[in-house]
N, C-alpha and C positions, 0 to 999 in steps of 0.2 A: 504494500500500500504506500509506504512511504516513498518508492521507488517512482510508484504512478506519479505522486503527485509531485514530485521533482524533487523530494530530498534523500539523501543521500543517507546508509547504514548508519556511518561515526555520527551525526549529530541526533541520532534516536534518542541514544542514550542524556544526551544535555537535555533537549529537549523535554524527557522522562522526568528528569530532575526538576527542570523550572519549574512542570505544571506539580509535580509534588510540594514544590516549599510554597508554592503560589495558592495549595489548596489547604496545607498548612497554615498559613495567613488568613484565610479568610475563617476558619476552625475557631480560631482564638478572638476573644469577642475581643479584645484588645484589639488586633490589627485587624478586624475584621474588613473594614470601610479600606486601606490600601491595598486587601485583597483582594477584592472586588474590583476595586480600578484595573488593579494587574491581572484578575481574569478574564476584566472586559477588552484588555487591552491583547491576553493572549489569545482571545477567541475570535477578536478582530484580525488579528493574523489567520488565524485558520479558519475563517471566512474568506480574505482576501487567496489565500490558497485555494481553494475549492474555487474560486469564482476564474481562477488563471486557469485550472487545467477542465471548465467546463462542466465541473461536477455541482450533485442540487449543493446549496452553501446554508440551506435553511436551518440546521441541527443546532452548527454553533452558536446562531442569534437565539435563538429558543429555548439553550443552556441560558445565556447572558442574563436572560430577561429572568429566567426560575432565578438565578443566582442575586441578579439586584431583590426579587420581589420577596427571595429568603431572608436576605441582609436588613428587609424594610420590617419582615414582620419580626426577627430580632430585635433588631432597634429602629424605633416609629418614628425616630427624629428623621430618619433618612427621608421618609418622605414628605 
């Protein structure tokens, strides 16, 4: 899959790790709100991914939006 979509094996693995400490972040009601930024900000890449190589891009935004509207009913100041 990663292949399809133009990346390459070696950054699998970094890759694997952002989205791990990225979902760590958002875990901790502390960082919660810069997790969110950085998930919306990694899932915007992997939108713009899917949209380069033609494939549906609709998943990631539909993550995005669950993930802000989990963060809101967490904490209601968010919205």
């Amino acid at each position: 899959m990663f292949a399809k979509l133009g990346w390459g094996k070696d950054v699998m693995v970094k890759i694997g790790i952002v989205e791990v400490a990225i979902a760590v972040l958002f875990l901790i009601p502390h960082t919660a709100f810069i997790g969110a930024i950085l998930l919306a900000a990694y899932l915007g890449g992997a939108t713009a991914t899917h949209v380069r190589v033609g494939d549906p891009f609709y998943f990631p935004i539909v993550i995005g939006v669950i993930a802000w509207i989990a963060l809101g009913l967490r904490h209601p100041e968010v919205f």
